[in-house]
C-alpha positions in Angstrom: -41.1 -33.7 60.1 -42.8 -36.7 58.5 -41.4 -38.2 55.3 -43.8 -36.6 52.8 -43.1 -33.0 54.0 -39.1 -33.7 53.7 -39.5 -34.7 50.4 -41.8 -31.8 49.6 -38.7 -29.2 51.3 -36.2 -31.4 48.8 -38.2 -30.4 45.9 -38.6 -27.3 46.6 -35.1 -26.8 47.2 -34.0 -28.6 43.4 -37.2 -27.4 41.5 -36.0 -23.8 40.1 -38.6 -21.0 39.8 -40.1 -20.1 36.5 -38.4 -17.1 34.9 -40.4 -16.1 31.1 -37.9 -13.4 29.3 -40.6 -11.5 26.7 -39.0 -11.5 23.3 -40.4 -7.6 23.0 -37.9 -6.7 25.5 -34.6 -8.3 24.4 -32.6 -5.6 22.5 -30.8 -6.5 19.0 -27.1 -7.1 19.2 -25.1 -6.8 16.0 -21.9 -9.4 15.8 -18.8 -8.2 15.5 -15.4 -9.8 14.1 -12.0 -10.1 14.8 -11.8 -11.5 11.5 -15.0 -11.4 9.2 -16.8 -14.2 8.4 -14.2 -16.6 10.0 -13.8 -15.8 14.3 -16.5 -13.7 15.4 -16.1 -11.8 18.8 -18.3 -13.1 21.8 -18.6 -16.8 20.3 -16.4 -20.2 20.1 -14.9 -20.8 16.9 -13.3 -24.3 16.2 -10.4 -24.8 14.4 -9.6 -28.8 13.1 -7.3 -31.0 10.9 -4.7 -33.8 11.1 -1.5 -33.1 13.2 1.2 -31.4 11.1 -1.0 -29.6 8.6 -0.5 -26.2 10.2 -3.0 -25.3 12.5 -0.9 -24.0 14.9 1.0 -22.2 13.0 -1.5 -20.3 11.2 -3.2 -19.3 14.4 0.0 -18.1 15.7 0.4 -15.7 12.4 -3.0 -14.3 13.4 -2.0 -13.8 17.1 0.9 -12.0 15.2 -0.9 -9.7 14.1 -3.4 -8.8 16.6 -0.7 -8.0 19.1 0.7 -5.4 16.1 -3.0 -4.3 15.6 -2.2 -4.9 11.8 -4.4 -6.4 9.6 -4.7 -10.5 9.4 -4.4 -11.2 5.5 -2.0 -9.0 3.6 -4.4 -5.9 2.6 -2.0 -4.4 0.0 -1.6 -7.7 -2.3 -5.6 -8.2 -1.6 -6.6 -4.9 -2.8 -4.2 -5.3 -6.1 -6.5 -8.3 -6.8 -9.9 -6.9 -5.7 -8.6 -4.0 -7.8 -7.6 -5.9 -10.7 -10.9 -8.0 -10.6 -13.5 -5.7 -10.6 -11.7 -3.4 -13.5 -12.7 -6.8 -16.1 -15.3 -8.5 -14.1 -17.7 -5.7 -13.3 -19.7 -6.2 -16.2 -19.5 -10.3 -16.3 -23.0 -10.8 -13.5 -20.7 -13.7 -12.4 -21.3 -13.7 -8.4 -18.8 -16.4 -8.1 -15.8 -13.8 -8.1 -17.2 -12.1 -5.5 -15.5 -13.4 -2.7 -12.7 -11.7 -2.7 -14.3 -8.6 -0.5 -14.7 -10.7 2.2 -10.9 -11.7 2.1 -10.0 -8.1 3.7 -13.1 -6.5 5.6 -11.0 -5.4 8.7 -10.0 -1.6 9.7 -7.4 -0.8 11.6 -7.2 -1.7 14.7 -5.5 -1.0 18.1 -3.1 -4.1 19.6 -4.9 -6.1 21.9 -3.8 -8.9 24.1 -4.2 -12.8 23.3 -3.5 -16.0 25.9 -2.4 -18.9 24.4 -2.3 -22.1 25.9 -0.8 -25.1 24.4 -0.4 -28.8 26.0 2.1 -30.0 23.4 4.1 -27.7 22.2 7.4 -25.7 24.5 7.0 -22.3 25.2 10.7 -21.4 24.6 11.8 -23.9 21.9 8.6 -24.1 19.8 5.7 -21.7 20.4 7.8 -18.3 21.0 10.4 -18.8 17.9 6.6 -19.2 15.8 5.7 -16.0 17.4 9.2 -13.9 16.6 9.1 -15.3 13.1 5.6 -13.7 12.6 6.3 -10.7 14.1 4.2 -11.0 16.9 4.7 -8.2 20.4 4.8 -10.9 22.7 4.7 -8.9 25.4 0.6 -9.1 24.7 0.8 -12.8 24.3 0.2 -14.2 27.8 0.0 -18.2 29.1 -1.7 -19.2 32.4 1.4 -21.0 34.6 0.0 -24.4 35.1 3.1 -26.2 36.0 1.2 -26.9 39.8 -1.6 -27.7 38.2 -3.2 -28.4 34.7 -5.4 -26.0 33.4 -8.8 -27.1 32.2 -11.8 -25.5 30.2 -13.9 -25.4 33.8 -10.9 -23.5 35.6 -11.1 -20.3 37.3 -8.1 -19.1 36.1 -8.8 -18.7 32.7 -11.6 -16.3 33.8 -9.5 -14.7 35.9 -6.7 -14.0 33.5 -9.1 -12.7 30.8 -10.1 -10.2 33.6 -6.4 -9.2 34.6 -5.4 -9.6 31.0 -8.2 -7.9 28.9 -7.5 -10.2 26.1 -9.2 -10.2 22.9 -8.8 -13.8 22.0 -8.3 -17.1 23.7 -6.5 -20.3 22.2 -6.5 -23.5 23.8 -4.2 -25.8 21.7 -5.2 -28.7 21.7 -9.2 -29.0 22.9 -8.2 -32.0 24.4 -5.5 -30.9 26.6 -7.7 -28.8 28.8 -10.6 -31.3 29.2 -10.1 -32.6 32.6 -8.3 -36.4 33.3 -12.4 -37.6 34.4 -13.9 -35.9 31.5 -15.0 -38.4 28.7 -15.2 -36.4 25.3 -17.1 -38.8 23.1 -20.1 -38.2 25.9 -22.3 -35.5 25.1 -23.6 -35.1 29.3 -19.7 -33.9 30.0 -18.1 -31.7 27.3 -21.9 -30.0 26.6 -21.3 -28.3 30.1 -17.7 -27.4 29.6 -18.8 -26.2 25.7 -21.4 -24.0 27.5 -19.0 -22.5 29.9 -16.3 -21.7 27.7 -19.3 -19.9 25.6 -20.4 -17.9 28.3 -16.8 -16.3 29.2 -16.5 -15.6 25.4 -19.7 -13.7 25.8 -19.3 -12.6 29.1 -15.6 -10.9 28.0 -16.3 -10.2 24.4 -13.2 -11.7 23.4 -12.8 -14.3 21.0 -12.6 -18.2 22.1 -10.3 -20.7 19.4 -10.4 -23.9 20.5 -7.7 -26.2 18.1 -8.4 -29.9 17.1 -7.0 -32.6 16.1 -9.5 -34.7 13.3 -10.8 -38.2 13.7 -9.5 -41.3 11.5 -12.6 -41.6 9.7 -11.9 -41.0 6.2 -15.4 -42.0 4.4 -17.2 -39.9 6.9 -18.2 -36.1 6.0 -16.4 -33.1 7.5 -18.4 -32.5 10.1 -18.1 -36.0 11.6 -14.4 -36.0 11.4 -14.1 -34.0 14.7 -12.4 -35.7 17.2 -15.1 -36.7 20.5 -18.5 -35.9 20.5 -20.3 -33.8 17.9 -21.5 -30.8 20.9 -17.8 -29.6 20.3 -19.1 -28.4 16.7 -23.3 -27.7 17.8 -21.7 -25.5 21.0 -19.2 -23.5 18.7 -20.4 -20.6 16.4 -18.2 -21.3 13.4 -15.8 -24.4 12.6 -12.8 -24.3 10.1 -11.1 -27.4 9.0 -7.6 -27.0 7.8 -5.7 -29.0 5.1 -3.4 -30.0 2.8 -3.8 -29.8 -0.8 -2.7 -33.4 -2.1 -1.2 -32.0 -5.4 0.7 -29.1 -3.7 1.8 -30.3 0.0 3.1 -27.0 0.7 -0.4 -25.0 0.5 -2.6 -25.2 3.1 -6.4 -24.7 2.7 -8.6 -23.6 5.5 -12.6 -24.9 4.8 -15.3 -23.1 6.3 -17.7 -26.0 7.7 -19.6 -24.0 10.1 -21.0 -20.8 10.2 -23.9 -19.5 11.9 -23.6 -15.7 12.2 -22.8 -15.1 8.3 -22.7 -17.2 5.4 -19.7 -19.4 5.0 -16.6 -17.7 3.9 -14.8 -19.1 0.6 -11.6 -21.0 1.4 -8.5 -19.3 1.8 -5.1 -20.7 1.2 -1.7 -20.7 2.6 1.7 -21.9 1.4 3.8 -23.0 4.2 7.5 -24.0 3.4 11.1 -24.5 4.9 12.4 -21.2 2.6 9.9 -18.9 2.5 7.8 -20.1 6.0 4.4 -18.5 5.7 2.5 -17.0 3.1 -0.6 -16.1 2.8 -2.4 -17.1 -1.3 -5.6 -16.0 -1.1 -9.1 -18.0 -2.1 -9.1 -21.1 -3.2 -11.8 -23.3 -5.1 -11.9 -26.3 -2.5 -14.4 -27.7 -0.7 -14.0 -29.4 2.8 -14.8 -32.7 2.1 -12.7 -32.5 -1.1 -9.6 -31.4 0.3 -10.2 -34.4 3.6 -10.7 -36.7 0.9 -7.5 -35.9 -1.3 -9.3 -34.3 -4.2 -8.1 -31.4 -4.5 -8.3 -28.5 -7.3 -5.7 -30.4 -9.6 -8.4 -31.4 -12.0 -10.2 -29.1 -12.0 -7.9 -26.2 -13.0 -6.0 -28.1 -15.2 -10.2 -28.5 -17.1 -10.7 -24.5 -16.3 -6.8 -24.0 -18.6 -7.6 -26.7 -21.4 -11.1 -24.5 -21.6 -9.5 -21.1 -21.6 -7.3 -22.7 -24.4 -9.3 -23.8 -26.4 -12.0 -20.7 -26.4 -9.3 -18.1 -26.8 -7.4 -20.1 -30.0 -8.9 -18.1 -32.8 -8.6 -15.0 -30.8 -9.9 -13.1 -28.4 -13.4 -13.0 -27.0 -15.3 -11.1 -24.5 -15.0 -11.8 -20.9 -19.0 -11.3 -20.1 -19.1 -14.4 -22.7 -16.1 -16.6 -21.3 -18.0 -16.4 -18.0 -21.1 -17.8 -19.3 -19.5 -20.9 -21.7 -17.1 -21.5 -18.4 -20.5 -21.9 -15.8 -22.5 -24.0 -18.7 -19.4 -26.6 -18.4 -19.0 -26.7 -14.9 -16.6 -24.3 -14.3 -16.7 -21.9 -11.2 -15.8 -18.4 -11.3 -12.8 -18.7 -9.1 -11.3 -21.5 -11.0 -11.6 -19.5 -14.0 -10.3 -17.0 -12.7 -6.6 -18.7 -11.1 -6.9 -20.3 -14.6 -6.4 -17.1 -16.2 -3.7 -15.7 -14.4 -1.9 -19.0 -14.4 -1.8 -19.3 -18.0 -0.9 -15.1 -17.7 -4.2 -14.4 -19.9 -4.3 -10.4 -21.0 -7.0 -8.5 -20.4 -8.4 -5.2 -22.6 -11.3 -2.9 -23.1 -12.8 -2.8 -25.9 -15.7 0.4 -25.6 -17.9 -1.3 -22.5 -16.6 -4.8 -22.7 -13.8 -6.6 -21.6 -11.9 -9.1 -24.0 -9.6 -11.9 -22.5 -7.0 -13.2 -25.1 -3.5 -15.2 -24.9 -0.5 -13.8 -24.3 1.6 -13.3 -27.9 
């Protein structure tokens, strides 16, 4: 065999065979959600911040509560404020209050199991005391043994354990930690393979994939470059949260939607995380990503949504279909106004078809 007809074979050999897939014949798949519009089933979901601003934590509540097959956020305290919203706001047109139905969109479900792995935190000192204080089963919480050998995103064994375990959800705490000691991850030729074979098990298994990460040092930079490595982390995953503190109030929590591509982006939901009372779920919160990275957070602007409440309500009462309206042409969102009200402890009353807001006597 001459040299030409050995490189021909070689070719031949590399060169793959055309294979056309006829959009006609792919069948429509509707998304589903372990937690709606946040961790969708099938797909990667990201989870970021700085070390120490609960990540962890709150991921280990929601592990919690899969294991118990109870709902994520707390659905009685939810539906008291869905309830309470729509009995005064269903005649104000204002869409900005909306969000609360997304909060709580899950039925009951059956436990499922979950495998968490963690490469900073100890199993028996750190990660199950988390667990028992949330009430998780941890009998469906399961971690790969990789005391011989370190577990990485392009291991067999997570596949494997998925298959033995049946688990619904994946964590991998921090992304880092199960990259590989040769794999680079501010180059987009070596995590874009590991991203896309993480994705595929996700889809392959149906279960949900949470991959935790710390945030880069850049301050000035937007959200979505303040990911640590390189941006495929974020393109490869179907939805990204960043959580963070609120500067004003270092106990709460916020967690930013950044990402979505399966629904729009959920509002931001809050949580208060304390030495007394540990973890708390508060509910939505008028925040946006960059703000809360940046330190700006909702200080000013609720203390402007109470001086405005204030001073429209000091002759007396007025409708609420009217507050709405004055509140939006100043700037004001409909969320804001709303924690505003209940802050200052606002009443509420119906007058024929209208509500009327007015301050407490």
């Amino acid at each position: 065999m001459n040299m030409n007809e050995k490189n021909k074979v070689e070719n031949c050999r590399i060169e793959p065979k055309l294979k056309l897939i006829n959009m006609d014949s792919v069948e429509v798949e509707q998304i589903e959600w372990l937690l709606y519009p946040f961790i969708p089933y099938g797909k990667v979901t990201i989870i970021q911040g700085d070390p120490g601003e609960g990540k962890t934590t709150m991921v280990l509540q929601i592990i919690a509560k899969l294991t118990r097959g109870e709902p994520i956020f707390p659905v009685t305290d939810t539906t008291m404020k869905i309830k309470e919203k729509r009995s005064d706001e269903v005649d104000s047109g204002n869409d900005g209050l909306d969000g609360e139905d997304n909060m709580q969109e899950q039925s009951s479900m059956s436990p499922v199991h979950v495998i968490y792995q963690t490469a900073e935190d100890g199993l028996g000192d750190t990660i199950k005391p988390r667990l028992l204080a949330a009430g998780a089963d941890c009998s469906k919480v399961m971690v790969i043994d990789d005391s011989d050998q370190p577990l990485t995103m392009a291991d067999v064994r997570l596949e494997e354990a998925i298959v033995q375990t049946k688990a619904k959800m994946v964590v991998l705490d921090p992304i880092q930690g199960f990259l590989g000691a040769n794999v680079d991850m501010h180059r987009a030729n070596e995590i874009r393979p590991l991203m896309k074979r993480i994705a595929v098990l996700a889809e392959k298994y149906h279960c949900a994939v949470i991959l935790i990460g710390h945030m880069n040092k850049n301050s000035n930079g937007k959200s979505s470059y303040r990911g640590l490595g390189s941006i495929d982390f974020q393109a490869a995953a179907r939805s990204v949260l960043i959580v963070g503190r609120v500067k004003e109030e270092p106990e709460v929590r916020v967690v930013c939607h950044t990402k979505s591509s399966l629904a729009p982006e959920g509002m931001s939901i809050a949580f208060r995380l304390d030495k007394n009372n540990g973890f708390e779920w508060i509910g939505e919160y008028d925040i946006s990503a960059d703000e809360l990275l940046n330190g700006d957070g909702r200080g000013q602007k609720s203390q402007k949504a109470k001086e405005f409440l204030l001073e429209i309500l000091a002759n007396g009462g007025m409708a609420q279909k009217k507050i709405a309206e004055e509140a939006e042409g100043r700037g004001i969102k409909g969320k804001t106004l709303w924690n505003a009200k209940r802050e200052l402890e606002i009443d509420s009353v119906k007058r024929g078809k209208q509500w009327y807001w007015m301050l407490p006597e």
